[in-house]
Backbone bond lengths (Angstrom), bond angles and torsions (degrees), N, CA, C in turn:
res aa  C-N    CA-C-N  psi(-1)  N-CA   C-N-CA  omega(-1)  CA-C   N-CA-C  phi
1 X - - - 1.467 - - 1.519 109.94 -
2 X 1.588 110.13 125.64 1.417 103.00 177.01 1.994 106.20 -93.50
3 X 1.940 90.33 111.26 1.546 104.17 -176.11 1.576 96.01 -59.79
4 X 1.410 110.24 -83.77 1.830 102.96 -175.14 1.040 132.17 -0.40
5 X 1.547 120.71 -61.22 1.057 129.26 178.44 1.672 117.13 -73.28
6 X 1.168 112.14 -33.39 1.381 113.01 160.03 1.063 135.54 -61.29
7 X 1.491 119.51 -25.38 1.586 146.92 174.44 1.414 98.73 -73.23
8 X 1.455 122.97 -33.89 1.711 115.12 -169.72 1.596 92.43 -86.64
9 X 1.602 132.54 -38.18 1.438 120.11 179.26 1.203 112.61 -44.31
10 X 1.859 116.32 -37.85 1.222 121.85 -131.54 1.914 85.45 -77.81
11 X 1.280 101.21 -29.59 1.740 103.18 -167.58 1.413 122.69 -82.58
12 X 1.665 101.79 -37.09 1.829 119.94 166.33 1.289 104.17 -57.97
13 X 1.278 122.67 -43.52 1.790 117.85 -151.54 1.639 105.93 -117.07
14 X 1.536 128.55 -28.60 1.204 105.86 164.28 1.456 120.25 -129.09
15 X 1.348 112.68 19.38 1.321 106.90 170.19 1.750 109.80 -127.58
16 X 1.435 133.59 -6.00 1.125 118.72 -162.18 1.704 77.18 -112.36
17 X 1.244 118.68 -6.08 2.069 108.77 177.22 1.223 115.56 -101.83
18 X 1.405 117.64 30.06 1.788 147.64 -168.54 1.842 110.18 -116.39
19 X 1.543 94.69 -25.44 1.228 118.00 -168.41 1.836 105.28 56.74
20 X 1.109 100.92 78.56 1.511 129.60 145.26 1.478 113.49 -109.46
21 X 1.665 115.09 127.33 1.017 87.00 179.32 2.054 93.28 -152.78
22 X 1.160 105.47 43.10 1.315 110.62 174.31 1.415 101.22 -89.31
23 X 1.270 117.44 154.87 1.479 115.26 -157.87 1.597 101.75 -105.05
24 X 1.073 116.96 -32.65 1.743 136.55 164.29 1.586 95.93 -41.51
25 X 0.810 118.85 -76.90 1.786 137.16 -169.99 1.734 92.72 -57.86
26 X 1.260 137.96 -36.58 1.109 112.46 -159.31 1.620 93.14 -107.17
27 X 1.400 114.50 -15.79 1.745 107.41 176.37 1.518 105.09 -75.34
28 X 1.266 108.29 -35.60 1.444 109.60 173.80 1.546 124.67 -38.97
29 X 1.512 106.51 -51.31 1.599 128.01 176.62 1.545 101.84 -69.89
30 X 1.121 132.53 -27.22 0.994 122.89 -173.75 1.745 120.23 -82.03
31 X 1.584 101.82 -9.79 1.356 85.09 -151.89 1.855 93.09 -123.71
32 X 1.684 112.17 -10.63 1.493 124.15 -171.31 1.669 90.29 -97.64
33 X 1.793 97.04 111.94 1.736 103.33 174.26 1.289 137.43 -36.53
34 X 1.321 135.47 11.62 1.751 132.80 -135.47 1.203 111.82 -18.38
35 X 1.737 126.28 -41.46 1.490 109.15 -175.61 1.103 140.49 -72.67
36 X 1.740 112.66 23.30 1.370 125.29 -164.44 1.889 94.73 -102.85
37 X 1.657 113.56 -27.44 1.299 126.42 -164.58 1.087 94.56 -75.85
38 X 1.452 139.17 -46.65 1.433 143.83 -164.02 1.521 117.71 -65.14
39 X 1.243 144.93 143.54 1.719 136.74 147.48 1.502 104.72 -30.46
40 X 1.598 98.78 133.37 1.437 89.45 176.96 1.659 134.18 -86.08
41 X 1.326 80.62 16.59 2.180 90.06 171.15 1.370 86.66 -72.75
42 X 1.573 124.64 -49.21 1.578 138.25 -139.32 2.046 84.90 -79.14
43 X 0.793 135.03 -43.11 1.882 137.56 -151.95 1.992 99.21 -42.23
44 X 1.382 114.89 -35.01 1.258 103.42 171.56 1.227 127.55 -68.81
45 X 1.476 113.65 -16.19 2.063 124.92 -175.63 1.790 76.99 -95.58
46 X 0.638 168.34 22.44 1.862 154.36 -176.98 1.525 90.51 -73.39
47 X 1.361 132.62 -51.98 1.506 114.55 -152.49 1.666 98.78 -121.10
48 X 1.292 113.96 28.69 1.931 120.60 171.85 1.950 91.29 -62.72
49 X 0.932 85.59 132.65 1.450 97.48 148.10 2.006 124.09 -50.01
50 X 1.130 101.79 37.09 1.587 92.54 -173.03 1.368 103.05 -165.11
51 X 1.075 135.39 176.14 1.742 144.14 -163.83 1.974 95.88 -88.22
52 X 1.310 103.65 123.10 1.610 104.27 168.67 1.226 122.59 -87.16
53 X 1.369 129.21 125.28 1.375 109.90 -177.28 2.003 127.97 -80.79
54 X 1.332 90.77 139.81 1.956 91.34 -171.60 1.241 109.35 -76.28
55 X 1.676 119.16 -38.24 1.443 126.78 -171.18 1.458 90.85 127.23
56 X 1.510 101.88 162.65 1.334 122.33 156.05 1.939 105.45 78.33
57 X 1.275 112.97 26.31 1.508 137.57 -162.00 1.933 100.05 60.17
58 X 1.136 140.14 74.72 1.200 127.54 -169.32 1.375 98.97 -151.46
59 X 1.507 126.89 166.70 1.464 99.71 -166.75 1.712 76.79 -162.88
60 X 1.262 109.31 169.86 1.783 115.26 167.93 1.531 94.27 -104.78
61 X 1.132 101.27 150.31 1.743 107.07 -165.98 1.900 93.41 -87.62
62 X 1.716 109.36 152.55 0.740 138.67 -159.15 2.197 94.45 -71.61
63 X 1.225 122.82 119.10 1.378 125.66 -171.20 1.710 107.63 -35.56
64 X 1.283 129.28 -60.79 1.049 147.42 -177.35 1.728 116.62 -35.88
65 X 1.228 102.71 -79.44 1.235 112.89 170.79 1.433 114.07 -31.19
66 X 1.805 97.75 -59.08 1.638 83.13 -149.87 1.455 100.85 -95.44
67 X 1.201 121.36 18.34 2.012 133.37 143.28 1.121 111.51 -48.96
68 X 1.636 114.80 -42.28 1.320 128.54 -138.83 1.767 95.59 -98.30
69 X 1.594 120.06 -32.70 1.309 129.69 176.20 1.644 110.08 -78.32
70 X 1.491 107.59 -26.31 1.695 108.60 -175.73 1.329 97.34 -49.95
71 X 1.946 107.99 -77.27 1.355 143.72 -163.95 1.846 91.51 -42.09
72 X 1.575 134.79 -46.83 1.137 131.57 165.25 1.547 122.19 -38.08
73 X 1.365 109.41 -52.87 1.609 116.06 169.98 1.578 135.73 -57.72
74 X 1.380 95.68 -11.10 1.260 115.01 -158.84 2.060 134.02 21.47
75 X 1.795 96.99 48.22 1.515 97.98 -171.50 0.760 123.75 -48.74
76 X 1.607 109.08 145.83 1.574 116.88 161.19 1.311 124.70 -96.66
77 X 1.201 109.35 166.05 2.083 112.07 174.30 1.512 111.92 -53.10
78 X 1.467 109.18 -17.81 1.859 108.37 -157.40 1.531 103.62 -104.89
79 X 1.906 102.07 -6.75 1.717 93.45 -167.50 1.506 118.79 -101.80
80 X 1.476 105.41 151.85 1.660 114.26 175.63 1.479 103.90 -71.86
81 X 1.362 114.81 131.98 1.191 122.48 161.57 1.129 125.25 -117.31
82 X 1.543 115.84 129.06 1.859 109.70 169.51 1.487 98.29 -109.67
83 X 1.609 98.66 137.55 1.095 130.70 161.25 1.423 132.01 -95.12
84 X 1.698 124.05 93.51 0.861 131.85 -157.73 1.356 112.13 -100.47
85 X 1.379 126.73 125.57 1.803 127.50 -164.77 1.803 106.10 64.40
86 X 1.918 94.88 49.78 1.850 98.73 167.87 1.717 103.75 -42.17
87 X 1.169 100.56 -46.81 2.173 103.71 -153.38 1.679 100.69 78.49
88 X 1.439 91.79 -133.01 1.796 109.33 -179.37 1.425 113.31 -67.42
89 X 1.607 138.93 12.15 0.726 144.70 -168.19 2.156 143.55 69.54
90 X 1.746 76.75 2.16 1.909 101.91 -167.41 1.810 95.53 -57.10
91 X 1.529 108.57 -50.15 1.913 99.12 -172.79 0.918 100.35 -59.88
92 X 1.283 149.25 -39.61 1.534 137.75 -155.10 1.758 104.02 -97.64
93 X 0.954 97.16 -12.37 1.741 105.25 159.45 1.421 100.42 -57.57
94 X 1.306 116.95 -69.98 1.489 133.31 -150.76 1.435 93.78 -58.05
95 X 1.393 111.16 -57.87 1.243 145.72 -164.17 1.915 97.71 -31.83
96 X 1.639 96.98 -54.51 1.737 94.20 -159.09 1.516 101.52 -89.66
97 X 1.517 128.20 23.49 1.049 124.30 169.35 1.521 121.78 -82.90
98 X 1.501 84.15 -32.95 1.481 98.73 172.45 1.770 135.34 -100.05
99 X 1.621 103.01 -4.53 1.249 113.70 -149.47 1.792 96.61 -117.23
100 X 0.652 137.59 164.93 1.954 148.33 152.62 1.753 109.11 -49.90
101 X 1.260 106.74 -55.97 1.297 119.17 169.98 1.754 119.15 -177.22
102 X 1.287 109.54 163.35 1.550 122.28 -161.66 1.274 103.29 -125.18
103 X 1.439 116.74 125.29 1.441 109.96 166.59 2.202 92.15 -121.44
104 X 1.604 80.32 121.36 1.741 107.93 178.10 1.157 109.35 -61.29
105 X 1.149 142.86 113.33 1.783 125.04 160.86 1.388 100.03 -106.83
106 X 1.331 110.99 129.37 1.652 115.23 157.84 1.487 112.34 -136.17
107 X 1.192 118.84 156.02 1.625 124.07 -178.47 1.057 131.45 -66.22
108 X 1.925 106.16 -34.56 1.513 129.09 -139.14 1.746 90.44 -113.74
109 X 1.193 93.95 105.36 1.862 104.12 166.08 1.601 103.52 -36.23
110 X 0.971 121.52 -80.55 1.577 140.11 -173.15 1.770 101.33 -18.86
111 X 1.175 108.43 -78.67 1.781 123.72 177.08 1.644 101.76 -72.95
112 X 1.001 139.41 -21.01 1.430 103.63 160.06 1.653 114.35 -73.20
113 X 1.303 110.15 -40.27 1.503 115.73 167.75 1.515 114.30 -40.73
114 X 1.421 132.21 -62.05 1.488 150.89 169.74 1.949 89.88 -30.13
115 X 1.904 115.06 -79.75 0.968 131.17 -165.75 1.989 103.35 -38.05
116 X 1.110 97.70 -44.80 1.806 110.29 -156.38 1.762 100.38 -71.80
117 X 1.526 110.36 -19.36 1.267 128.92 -174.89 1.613 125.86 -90.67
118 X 1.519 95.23 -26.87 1.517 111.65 168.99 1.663 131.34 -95.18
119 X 1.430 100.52 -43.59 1.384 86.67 -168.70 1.343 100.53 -100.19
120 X 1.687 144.35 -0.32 1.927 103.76 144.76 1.580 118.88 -37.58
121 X 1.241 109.35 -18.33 1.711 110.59 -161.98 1.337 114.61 -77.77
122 X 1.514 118.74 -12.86 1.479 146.36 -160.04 1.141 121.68 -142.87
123 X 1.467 132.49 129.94 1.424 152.68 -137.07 1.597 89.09 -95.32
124 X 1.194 118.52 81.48 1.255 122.82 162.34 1.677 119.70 -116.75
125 X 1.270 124.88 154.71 1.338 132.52 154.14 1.741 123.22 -27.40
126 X 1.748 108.37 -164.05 1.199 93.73 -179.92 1.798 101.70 -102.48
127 X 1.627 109.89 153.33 1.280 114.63 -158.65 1.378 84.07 -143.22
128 X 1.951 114.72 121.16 1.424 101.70 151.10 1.494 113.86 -130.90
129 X 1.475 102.17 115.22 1.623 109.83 -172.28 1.215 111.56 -81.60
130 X 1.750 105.54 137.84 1.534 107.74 -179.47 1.713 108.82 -137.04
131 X 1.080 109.12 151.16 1.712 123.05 -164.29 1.458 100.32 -96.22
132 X 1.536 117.79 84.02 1.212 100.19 167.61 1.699 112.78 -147.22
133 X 1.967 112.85 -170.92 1.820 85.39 168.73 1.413 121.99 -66.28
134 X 1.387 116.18 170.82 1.336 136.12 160.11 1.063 126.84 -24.62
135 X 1.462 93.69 -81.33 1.639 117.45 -154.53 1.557 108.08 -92.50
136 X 1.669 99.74 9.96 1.924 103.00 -173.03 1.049 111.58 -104.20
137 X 1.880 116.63 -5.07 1.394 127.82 175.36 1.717 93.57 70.31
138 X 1.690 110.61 -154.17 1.184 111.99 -157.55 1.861 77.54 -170.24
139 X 1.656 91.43 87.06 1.636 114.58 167.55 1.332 115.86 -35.83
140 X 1.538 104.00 -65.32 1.786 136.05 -161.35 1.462 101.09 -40.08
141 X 1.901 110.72 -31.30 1.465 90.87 -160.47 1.417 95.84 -119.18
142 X 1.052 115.80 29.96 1.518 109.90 -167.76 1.556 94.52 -82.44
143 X 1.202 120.29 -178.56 1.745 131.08 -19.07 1.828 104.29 -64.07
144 X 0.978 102.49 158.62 1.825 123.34 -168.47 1.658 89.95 -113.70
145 X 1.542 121.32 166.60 0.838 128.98 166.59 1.269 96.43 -116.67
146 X 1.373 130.32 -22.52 1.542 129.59 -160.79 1.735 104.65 -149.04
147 X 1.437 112.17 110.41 1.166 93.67 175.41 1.960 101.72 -120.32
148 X 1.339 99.24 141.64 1.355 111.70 178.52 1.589 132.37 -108.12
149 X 1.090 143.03 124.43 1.180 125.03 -135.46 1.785 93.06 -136.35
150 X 1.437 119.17 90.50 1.613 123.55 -167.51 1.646 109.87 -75.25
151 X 1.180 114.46 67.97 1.621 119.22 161.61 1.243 97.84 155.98
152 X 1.882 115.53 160.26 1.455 105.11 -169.27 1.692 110.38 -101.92
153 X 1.349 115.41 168.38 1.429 128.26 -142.90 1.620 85.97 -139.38
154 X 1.680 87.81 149.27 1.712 102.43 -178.51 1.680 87.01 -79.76
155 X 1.454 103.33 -68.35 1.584 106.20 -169.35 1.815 106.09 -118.64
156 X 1.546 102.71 148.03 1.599 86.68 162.76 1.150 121.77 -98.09
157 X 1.296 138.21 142.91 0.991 159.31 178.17 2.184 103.57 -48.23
158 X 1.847 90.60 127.70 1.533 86.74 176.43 1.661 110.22 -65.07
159 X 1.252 122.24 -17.59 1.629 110.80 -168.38 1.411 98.97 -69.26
160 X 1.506 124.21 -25.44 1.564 123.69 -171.32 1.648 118.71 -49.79
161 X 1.673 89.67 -39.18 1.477 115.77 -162.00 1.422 102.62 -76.78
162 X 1.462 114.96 -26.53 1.470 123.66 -161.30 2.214 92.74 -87.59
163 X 0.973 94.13 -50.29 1.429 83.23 168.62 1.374 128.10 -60.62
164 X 1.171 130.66 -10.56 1.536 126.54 -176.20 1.919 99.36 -78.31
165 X 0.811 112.81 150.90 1.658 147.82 -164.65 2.032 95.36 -96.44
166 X 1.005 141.42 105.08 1.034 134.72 141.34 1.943 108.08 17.61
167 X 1.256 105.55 130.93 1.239 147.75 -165.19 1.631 104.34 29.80
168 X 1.387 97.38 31.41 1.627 112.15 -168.49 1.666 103.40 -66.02
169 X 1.262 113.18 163.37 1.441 113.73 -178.98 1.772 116.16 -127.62
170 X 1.066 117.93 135.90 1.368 107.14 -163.38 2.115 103.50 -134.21
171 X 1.575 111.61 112.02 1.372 107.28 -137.55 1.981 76.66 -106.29
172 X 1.091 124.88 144.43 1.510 132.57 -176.21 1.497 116.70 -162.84
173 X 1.645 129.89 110.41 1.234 134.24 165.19 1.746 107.89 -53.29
174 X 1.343 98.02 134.82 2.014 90.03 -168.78 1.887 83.64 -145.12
175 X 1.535 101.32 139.75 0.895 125.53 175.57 1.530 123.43 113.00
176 X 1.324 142.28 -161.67 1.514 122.16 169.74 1.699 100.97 -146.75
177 X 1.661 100.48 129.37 1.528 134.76 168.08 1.404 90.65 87.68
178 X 1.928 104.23 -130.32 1.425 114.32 176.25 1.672 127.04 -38.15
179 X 1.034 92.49 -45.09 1.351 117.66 -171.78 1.382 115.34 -52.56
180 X 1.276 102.03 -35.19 1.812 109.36 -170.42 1.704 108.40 -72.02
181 X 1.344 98.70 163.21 1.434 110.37 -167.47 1.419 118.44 -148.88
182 X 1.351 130.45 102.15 1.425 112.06 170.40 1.167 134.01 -37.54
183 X 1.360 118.74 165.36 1.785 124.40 -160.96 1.157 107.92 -158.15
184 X 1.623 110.79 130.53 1.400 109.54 165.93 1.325 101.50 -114.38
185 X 1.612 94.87 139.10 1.664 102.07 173.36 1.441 111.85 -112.17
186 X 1.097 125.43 155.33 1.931 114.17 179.30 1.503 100.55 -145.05
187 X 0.844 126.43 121.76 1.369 149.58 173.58 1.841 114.28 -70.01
188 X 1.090 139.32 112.81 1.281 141.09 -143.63 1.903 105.67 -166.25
189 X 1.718 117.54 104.47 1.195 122.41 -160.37 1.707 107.85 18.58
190 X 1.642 97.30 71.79 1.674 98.21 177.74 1.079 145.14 70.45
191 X 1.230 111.50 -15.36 1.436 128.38 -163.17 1.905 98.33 -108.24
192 X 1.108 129.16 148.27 1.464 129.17 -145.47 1.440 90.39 -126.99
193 X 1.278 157.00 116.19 1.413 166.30 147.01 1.473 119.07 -70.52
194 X 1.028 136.44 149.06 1.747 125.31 157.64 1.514 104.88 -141.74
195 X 1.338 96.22 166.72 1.482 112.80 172.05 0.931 137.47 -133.97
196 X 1.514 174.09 112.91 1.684 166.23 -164.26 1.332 103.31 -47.34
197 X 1.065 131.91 122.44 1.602 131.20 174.63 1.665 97.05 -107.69
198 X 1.428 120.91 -63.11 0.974 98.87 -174.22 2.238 107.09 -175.22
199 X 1.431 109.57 153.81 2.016 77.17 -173.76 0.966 114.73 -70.25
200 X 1.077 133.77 174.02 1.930 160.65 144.16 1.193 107.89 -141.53
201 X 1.790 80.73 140.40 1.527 98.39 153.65 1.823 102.75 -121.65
202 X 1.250 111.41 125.49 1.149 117.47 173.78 1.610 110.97 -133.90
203 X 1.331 145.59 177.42 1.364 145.89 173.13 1.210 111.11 -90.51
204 X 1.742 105.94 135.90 1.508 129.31 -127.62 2.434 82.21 -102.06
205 X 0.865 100.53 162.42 1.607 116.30 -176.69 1.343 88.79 -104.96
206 X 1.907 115.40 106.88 1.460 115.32 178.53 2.055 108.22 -60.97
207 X 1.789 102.73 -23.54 1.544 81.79 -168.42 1.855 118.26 -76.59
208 X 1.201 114.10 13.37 1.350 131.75 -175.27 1.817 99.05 -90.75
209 X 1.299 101.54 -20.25 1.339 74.89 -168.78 1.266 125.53 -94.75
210 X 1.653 115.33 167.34 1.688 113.45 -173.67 1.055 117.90 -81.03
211 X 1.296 106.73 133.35 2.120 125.29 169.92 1.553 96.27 -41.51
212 X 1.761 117.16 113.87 1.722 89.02 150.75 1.110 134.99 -43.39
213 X 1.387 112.59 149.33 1.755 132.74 -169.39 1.862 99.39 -121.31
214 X 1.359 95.64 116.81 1.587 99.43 -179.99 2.059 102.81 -85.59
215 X 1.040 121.92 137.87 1.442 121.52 173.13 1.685 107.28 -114.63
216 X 1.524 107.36 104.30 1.708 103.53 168.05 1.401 118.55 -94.39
């Protein structure tokens, strides 16, 4: 299979007809392999129009969308980014093309292992992956200028908010299936703002979600 050329469909046909159209974000896609992130039975689904699955219920998010959440963040060259639910490490690929540096958090031993295995192999930025929970962020490196949150969430977590850095921005699909909707939040002398960016449905991060609550 010629990937390259599949990698340039992947940007003409489902991410630049999304209306993304920052050129950073789309050289980025162009130039970080995806089929290296995937199982390699999986390397031929790398550029489907749809989320590939990694194992372990986990999936690489569908190209589109998460174009569509970059261009939401609006990064800069100077900002820290955490990447929350890396997986195999492909967003935080993308991530340091555009960013100062990325610190990866993922949960799953397995795919940070995968992640730690791929991208020395690939001309990426600076990336520091760390094995930890989800929804607890990754204190050590805070403040973030950009925090990104790869699957959608009922609620975000206040510690998320506590890590963002002054006029920091923190971009999160919230809600479940159709329903869900990207969000920008911006952090401003403390006080936490959001806005509607735009819907998604993308696959939700089970450790976000809430314990049923019985009401008598």
């Amino acid at each position: 299979m010629d990937f390259d050329a599949a990698r340039i469909k992947m940007v003409d046909n489902q991410i630049r007809t999304t209306d993304v159209t920052d050129w950073a974000i789309l050289k980025a896609f162009l130039e970080v392999p995806r089929e290296l992130f995937v199982p390699e039975e999986r390397r031929p689904l790398a550029y489907i129009d749809g989320d590939v699955p990694l194992g372990g219920g986990r999936f690489l998010m569908e190209a589109s969308p998460f174009a569509k959440l970059l261009q939401l963040a609006s990064i800069r060259p100077t900002d820290r980014v955490l990447d929350v639910g890396s997986a195999s490490g492909y967003s935080a690929a993308i991530l340091s093309k555009l960013a100062a540096s990325v610190v990866a958090l993922e949960s799953s031993a397995d795919l940070v292992a995968q992640a730690r295995a791929v991208l020395p192999r690939i001309n990426c930025g600076t990336v520091d992956l760390v094995e930890g929970a989800l929804a607890s962020g990754h204190a050590a490196g805070a403040p973030y200028d950009v925090i990104l949150i790869e699957g959608s969430v009922e609620t975000v977590p206040p510690v998320l908010f506590e890590q963002l850095a002054e006029n920091g921005r923190l971009i999160a699909v919230e809600g479940r299936g159709n329903a869900a909707s990207a969000r920008l939040h911006i952090k401003e002398k403390a006080v936490v703002s959001q806005r509607f960016g735009f819907n998604c449905s993308i696959q939700p991060l089970q450790e976000f979600r809430k314990s049923a609550e019985f009401v008598f």
